[in-house]
C-alpha positions in Angstrom: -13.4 91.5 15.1 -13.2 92.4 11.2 -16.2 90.3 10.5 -18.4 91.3 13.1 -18.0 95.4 12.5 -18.5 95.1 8.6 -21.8 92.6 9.9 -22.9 95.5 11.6 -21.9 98.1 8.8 -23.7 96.9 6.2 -26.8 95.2 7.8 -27.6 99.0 9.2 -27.0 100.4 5.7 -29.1 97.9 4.0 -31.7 97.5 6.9 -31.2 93.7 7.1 -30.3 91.7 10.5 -26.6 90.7 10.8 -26.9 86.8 11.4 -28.0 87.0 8.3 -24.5 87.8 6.5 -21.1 85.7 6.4 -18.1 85.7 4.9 -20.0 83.9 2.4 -22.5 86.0 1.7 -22.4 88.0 -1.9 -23.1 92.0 -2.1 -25.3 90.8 -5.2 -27.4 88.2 -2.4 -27.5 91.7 -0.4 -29.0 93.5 -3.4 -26.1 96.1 -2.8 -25.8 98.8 -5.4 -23.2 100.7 -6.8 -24.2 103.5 -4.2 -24.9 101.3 -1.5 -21.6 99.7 -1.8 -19.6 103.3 -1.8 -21.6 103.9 1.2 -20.6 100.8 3.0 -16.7 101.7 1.6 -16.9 104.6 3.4 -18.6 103.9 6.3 -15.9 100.5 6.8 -12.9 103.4 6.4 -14.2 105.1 8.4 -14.3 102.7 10.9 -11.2 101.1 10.5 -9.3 104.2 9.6 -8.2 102.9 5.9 -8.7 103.3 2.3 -10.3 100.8 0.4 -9.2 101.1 -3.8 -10.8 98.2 -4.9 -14.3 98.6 -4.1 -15.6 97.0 -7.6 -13.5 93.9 -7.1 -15.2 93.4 -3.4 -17.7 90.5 -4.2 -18.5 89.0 -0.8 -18.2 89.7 2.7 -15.3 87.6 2.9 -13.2 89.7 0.4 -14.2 92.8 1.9 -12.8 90.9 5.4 -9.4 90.1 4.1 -9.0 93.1 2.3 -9.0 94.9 5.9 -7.1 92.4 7.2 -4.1 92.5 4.5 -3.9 96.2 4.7 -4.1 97.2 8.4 
């Protein structure tokens, strides 16, 4: 469920097509900036009603993913 929504998130912020992310994939692979990435924060809050702290130590998908999951 986690995976899929931040999929969706961030391949509408960055204008790409979600098959193409995974838990593997890097924010650096995205070409995700420092603004994009405080947009995609915000827009994952959002949508799963939490606050993220650790935005800068969020390097791939995957991190972003358990970090939502560990703090539900």
């Amino acid at each position: 469920m986690e995976l899929e929504k931040i999929k969706e998130i961030i391949a509408e912020k960055m204008d790409i097509d979600a098959s193409e992310i995974d838990e593997e994939t890097t924010f650096a692979s995205l070409k995700v900036d420092s603004l994009d990435m405080v947009e995609i924060v915000m827009d994952i809050e959002d949508a799963f009603d939490i606050s993220i702290e650790t935005g800068g130590d969020l390097k791939t998908v995957g991190d972003l993913v358990k970090y939502i999951q560990d703090n539900k």
